[in-house]
N, C-alpha and C positions, 0 to 999 in steps of 0.2 A: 561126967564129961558134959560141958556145956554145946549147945548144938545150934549154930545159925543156921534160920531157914529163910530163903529172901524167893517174893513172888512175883510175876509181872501183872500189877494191881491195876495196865490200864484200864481193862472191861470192867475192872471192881469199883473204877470209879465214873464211869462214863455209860455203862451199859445198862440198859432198866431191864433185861430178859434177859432170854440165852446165856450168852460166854457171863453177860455179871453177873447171875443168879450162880452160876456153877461156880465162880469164884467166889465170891461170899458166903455160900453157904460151905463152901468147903471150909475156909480159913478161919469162918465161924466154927464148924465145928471142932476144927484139929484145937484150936486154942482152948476147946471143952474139953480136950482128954489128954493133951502133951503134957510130959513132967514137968515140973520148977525150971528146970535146966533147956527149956530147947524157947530159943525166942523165934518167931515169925515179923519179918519183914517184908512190908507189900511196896514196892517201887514203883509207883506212879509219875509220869510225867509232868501232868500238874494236878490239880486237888479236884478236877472234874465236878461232877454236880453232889451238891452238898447232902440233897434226901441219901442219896445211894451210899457217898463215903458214910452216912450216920448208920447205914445197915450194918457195918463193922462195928463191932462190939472194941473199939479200942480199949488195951489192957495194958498190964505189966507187962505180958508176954507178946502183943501185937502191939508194932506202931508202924504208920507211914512216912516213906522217906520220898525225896523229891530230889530234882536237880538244881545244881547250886546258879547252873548259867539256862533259864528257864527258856532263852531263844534259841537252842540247840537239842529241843527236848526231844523231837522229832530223831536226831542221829542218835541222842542220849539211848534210848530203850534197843535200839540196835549194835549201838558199839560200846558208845563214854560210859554205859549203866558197869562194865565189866569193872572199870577201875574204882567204881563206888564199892562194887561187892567186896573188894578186894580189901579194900579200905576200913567195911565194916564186917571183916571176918567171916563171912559167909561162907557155910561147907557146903550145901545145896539149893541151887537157884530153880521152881521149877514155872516154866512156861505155862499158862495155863490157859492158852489160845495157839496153844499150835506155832510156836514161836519161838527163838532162843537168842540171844544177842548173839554177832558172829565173837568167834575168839576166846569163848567160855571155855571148852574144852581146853586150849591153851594153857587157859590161867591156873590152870588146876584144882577149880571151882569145880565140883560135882554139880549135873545136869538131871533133871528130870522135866517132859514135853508132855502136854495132855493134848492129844488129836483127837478132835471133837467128829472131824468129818473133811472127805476128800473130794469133795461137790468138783471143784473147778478144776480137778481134771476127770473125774469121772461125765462132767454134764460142762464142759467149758463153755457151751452155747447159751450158757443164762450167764453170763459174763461179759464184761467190757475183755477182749481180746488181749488186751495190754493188761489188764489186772490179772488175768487167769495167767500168764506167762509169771508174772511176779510173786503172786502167790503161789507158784510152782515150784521157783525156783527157792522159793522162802523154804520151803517144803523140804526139800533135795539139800539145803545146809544144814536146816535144823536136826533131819532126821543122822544128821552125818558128826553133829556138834555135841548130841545126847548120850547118856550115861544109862538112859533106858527112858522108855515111851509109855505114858498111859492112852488105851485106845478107849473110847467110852461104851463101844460096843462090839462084839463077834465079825460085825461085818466092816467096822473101819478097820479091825485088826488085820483082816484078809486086805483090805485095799493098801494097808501103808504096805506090807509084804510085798504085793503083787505090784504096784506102781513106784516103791520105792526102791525096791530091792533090800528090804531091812528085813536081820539075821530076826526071827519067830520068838529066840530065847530072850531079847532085851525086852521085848511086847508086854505087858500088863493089861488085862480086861479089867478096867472097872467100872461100872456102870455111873452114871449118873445119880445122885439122892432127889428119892423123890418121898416130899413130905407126904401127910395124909389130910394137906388145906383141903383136897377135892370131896373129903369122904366123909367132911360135916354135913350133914342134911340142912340144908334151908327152913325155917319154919313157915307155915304159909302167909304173916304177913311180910315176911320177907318175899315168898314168891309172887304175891300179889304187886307189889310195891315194885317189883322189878318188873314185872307183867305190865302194868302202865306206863312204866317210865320207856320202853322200848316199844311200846306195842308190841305183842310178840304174838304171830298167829295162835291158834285152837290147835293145831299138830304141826310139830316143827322136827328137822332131821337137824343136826349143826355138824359150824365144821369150826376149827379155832386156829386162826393160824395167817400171818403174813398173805395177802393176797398176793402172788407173786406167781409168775408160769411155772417157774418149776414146783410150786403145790398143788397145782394142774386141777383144780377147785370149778373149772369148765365143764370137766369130767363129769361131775354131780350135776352140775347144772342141765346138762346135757339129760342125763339119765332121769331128770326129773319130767322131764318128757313123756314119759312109758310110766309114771305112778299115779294112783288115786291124785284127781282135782284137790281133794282136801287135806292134802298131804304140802307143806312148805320147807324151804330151804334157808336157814337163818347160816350167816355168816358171819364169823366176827374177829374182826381184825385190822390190820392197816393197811392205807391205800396203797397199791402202788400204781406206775402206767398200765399193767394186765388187768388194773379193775375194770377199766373204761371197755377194755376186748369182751370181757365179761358180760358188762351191764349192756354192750351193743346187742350180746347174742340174745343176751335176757328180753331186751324190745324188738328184736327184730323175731324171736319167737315167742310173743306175746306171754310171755313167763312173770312178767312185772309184780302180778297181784301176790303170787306163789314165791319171791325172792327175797327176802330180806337182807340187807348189806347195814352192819351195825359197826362203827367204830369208836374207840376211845371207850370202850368197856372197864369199868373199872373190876379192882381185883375183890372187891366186894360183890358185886356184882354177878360177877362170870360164875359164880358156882351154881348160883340158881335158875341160870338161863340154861345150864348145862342138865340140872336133874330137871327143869320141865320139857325136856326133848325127849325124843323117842328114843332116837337111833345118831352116833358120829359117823362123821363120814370124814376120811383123810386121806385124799387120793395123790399124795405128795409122788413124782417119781424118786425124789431120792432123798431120803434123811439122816443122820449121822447114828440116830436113836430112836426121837418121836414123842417127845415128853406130853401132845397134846393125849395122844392116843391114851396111854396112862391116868391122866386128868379124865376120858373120860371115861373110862370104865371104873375108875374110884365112885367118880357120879353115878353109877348104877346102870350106864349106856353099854350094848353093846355096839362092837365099830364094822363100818366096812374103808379097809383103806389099800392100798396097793401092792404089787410082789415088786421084786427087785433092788429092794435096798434093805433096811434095816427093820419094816416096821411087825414081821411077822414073829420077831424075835423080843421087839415090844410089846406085841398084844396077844403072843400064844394062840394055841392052834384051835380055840373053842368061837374065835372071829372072822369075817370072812376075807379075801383077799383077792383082787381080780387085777387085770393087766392094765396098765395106765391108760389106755386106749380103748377099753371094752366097755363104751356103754351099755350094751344090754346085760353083761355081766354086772356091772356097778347099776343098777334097777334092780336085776334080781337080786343082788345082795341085802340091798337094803329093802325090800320085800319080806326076804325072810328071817328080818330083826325090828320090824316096826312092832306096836302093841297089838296083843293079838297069835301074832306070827307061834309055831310050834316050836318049843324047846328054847324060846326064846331066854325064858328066866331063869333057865341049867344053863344056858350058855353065859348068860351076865357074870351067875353064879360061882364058877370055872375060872372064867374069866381073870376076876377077884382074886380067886387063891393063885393063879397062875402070879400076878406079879406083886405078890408078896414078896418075891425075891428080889425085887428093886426099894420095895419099902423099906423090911427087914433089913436088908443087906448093910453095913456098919460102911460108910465109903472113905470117913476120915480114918477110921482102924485099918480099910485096906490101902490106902495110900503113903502113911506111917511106913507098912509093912515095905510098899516100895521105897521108900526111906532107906529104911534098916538095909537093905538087899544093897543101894548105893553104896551106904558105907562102909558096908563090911565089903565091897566088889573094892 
């Protein structure tokens, strides 16, 4: 029996991280293992940026489709997308940003949602007021429109339950795929050649990740206060307005020489800035998963990053974990993970085996399986 699958391709064409990585590498891998019989359809609004649609391995089995009247693409992906599925025989349509067009359930289109994370009502204060409403209520249709939900982690599973009111039995955990880019060693004229090109201090702690308040990256900075003079803080990531909050506190407590703030890292790059570090540090209050945290312990890092959301479920219990707030806990954390430190390298070690079960783990085999469960429901 032949099987349409149709996706919502915008992150897969517009996104260069997050939601497009997880689209891409998903719809890349399912097109590695689907039978003859099942085609994949990504429906994008329009052809977004051309590097990222070429990460799609366009095939026999994958192509992209678009809208025919391009000035309505904007209501296209929320409503007019229904009568295209409809159009090109699609049995399941799955959201892949937390998202569903209204009216799918109607059509008698099978649904599948992947809920990446529940930030903007868990934390609506790192939000434009009017967007956290809209996203809320995007939220509250979608989970109402679906045929079953992928949560990407234990702890979005609890929050779509607890803030949605959605029946446990439709839920699916399936984690995130995470390659093994991070776990090639650098050779050392690569680590040299990156060591120049960034200046990169003589001991550096890092953190990887969006400079933004809610990855609460102050926290470290804070705590670099109370460590070794010859101990630094490299950061690397994009700006946002919380950088400037940041680099104030950083000259108004003479931290300057000790701070490093790296952006536009490429992805060549970032492995080797990550294994000549000591120690990560990701004091995020709330993340859906934490894919940096993984990146670094593939690097050989042990982490210190925060309780309350997701990331203890990311980095297992051989890492440390203190309260968004507790500067002399986030010092002492990363105290006793710099080089040196006791048990440091059973704890890397640990570590390592601990999230083999995100490596390992097959994610286009278990999302299939949500598949199969659709049709046979």
């Amino acid at each position: 029996m032949r099987v349409n699958i149709g996706f919502d391709a915008k992150r897969i064409v517009r996104n260069g991280s997050g939601l497009g990585n997880y689209g891409r590498t998903l719809v890349n891998d399912l097109a590695e293992i689907v039978d003859q019989d099942i085609m994949l359809s990504l429906y994008a609004p329009d052809e977004g940026r051309e590097p990222l649609r070429a990460q799609v391995k366009v095939s026999e089995r994958i192509r992209f489709v678009y809208p025919e009247n391009k000035r309505l693409k904007a209501l296209w992906r929320s409503r007019g997308i229904v009568r295209d599925l409809l159009r090109d025989r699609i049995d399941i349509y799955h959201g892949l940003s937390g998202e569903l067009p209204m009216g799918i359930r109607k059509s008698g289109i099978k649904s599948v949602v992947t809920i990446h994370d529940l930030i903007f009502m868990r934390h609506p204060e790192y939000y434009h007021w009017w967007d956290a409403k809209i996203y809320a209520a995007k939220f509250h249709k979608t989970v109402k429109e679906a045929d079953r939900i992928i949560a990407i982690s234990e702890r979005t599973k609890r929050d779509i339950i607890e803030l949605g009111g959605v029946d446990p039995d439709i839920i699916d955990v399936v984690y995130q795929s995470c390659g093994s880019y991070f776990k090639n060693a650098a050779n050392d004229n690569k680590k040299q050649e990156v060591n120049a090109r960034y200046l990169l201090p003589p001991r550096y702690i890092i953190n990887v990740g969006t400079i933004e308040e809610r990855k609460n990256i102050l926290l470290a900075v804070k705590a670099m206060e109370q460590l070794p003079e010859d101990l630094s803080l490299v950061i690397v990531g994009r700006s946002t307005p919380y950088t400037e909050q940041v680099k104030q506190y950083v000259d108004e407590h003479r931290l300057g020489g000790r701070i490093l703030f790296l952006h536009n890292v490429t992805n060549a790059d970032l492995p080797a800035i990550y294994q000549m570090a000591e120690a990560c540090v990701y004091p995020s209050r709330y993340e859906g998963f934490g894919i940096p945290v993984i990146e670094a312990i593939q690097s050989g890092l042990p982490v210190v990053a925060c309780t309350g959301s997701c990331l203890e479920e990311a980095g297992g219990p051989d890492n440390i974990y203190v309260g968004p707030d507790d500067v002399e806990g986030m010092a002492q954390g990363i105290l006793q993970l710099v080089k040196g430190a006791e048990g440091r390298v059973q704890r890397i070690l640990r570590a390592q085996e601990y999230i083999r079960r995100f490596e390992g783990n097959n994610v286009a085999e278990q999302v299939l399986g949500v598949y199969r469960k659709v049709i046979g429901s």
